[in-house]
C-alpha positions in Angstrom: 43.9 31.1 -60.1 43.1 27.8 -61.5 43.0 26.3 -57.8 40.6 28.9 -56.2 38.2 28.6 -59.0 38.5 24.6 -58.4 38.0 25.4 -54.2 35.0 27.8 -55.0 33.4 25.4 -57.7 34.0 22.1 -55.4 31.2 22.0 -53.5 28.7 23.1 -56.1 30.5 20.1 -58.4 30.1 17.7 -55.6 26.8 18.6 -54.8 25.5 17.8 -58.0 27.0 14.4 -58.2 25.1 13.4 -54.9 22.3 14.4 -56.1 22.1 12.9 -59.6 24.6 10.0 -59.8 24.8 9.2 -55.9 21.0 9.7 -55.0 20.7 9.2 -51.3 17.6 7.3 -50.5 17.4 8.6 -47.1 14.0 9.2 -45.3 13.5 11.1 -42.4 9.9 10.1 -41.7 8.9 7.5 -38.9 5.4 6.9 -40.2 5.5 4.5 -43.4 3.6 6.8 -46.2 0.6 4.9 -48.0 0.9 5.1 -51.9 -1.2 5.4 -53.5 -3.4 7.2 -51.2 -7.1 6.0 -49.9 -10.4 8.6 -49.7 -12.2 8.1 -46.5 -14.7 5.7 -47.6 -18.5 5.9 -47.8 -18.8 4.1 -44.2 -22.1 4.6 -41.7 -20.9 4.9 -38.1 -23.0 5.2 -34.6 -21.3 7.3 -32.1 -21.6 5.7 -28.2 -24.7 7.5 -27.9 -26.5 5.5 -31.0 -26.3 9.0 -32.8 -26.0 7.4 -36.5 -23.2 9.5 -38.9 -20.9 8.8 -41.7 -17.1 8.3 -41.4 -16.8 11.1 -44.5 -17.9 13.5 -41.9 -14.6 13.5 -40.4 -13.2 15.2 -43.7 -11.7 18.9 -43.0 -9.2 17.9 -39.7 -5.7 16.1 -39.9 -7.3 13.0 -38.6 -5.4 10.5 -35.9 -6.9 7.4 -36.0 -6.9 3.6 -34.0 -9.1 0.6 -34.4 -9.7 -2.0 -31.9 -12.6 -3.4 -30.0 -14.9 -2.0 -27.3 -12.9 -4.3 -24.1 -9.4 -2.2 -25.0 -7.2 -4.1 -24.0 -3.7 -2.6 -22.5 -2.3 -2.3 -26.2 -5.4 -0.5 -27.1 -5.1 2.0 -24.0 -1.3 2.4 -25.1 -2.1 3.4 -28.1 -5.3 5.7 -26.9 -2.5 7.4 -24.6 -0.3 8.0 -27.0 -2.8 9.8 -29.4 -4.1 12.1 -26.9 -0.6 13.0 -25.7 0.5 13.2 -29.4 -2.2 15.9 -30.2 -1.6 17.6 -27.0 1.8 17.7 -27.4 1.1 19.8 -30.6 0.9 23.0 -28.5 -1.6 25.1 -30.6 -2.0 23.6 -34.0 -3.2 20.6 -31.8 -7.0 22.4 -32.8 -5.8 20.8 -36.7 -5.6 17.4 -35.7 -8.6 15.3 -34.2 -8.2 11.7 -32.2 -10.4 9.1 -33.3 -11.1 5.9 -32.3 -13.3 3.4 -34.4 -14.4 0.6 -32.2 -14.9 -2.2 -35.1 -17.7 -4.2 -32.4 -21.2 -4.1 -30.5 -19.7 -4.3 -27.3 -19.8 -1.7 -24.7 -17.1 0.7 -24.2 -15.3 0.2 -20.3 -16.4 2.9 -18.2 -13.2 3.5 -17.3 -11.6 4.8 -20.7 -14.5 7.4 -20.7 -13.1 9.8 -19.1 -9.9 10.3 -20.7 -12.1 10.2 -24.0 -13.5 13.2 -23.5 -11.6 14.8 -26.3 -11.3 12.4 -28.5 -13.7 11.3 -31.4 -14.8 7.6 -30.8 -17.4 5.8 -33.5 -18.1 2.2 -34.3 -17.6 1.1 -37.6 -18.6 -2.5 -39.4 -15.4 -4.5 -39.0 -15.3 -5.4 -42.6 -15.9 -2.2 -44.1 -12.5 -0.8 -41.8 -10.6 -3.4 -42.9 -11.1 -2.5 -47.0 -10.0 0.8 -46.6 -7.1 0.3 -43.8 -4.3 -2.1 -44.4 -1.8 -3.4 -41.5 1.8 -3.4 -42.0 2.4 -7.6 -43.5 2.3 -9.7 -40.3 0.2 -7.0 -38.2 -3.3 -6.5 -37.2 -5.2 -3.7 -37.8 -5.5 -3.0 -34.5 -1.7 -2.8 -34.0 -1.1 0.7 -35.8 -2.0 4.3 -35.7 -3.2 6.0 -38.8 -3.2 9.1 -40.1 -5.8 10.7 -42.3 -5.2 14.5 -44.2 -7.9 17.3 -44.5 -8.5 15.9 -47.6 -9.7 13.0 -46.3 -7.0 10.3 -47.2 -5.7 8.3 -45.7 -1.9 9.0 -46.1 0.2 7.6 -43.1 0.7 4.4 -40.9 3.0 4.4 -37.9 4.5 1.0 -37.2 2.6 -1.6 -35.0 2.6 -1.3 -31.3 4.3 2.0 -31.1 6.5 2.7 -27.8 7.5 6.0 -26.3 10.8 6.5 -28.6 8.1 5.9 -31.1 5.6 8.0 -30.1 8.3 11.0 -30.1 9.1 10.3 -33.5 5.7 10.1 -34.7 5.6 13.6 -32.9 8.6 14.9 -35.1 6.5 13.8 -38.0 3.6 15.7 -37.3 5.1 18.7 -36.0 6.6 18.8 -39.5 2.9 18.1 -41.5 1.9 20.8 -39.2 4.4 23.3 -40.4 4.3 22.4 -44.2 0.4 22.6 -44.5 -0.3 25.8 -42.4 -0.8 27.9 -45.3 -3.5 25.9 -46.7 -5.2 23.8 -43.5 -7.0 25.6 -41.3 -8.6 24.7 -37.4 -11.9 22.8 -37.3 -14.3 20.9 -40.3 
């Protein structure tokens, strides 16, 4: 009798040891989480058509974001390819999350990106103002990442620097599951 109660009681037992004297640290994100968390800031953007805005605006929609200059260079269109496809690939909660690019110069934008930006948010932002509200990864530029920005409107994730495609279906995994977890209480469009 003795030995079915300890069969039976075994895996509760053991259970509990993991969990307070083992403590596994695992994570199963792919995005690095930001603590503590930053508030969009109080930042005045111009969209390519001169049309004068602030970044807070953006508030209200799971926010992807990338920064990097007007000439985009092939990391830049990487990274613009990968954001489209990520919200695309988000079937219909895609509506939740917006792509953003904040081009951080004066420059004009190649003709040749327009296109594909069609869906996509893009804004110029003072360069100085980005960078004291983003951070890079140590040893990265702020043009190497792709953040992530709640409803809310804080900043809360950064996927590492110069993301490939086993990245990029990692940093799907990661927002399929925000997706799920915050459908009772974020809703489609600002």
């Amino acid at each position: 009798m003795i030995a079915v109660l300890l069969v039976c009681a075994a895996p509760v037992l053991l259970s509990y040891f993991t969990y307070y004297v083992i403590r596994p640290e695992g994570r199963r994100n792919y995005g690095e989480l930001v603590d503590p968390q930053r508030p969009l800031p109080d930042i005045a953007t111009l969209s390519l058509s001169g049309q004068p805005g602030e970044l807070k605006a953006l508030k209200g929609q799971w926010l992807l974001i990338s920064v990097a200059g007007a000439a985009c260079d092939k990391s830049c269109e990487q990274r613009l390819y990968f954001q489209r496809q990520l919200r695309e690939a988000l079937g219909k909660e895609k509506d939740r999350l917006d792509w953003v690019w904040l081009v951080n110069d004066t420059q004009a934008v190649d003709n040749r990106l327009l296109p594909a930006l069609g869906s996509s948010t893009v804004l110029r932002v003072p360069a100085p103002a980005l960078a004291q509200w983003l951070a890079p990864a140590p040893g990265q530029l702020l043009e190497d990442h792709i953040y992530l920005v709640d409803p809310l409107g804080n900043w809360m994730m950064r996927f590492p620097a110069n993301m490939d495609a086993e990245g990029a279906a990692k940093a799907k995994r990661d927002l399929d599951r925000l997706m799920r977890a915050s459908a009772s209480w974020d809703k489609e469009g600002r």
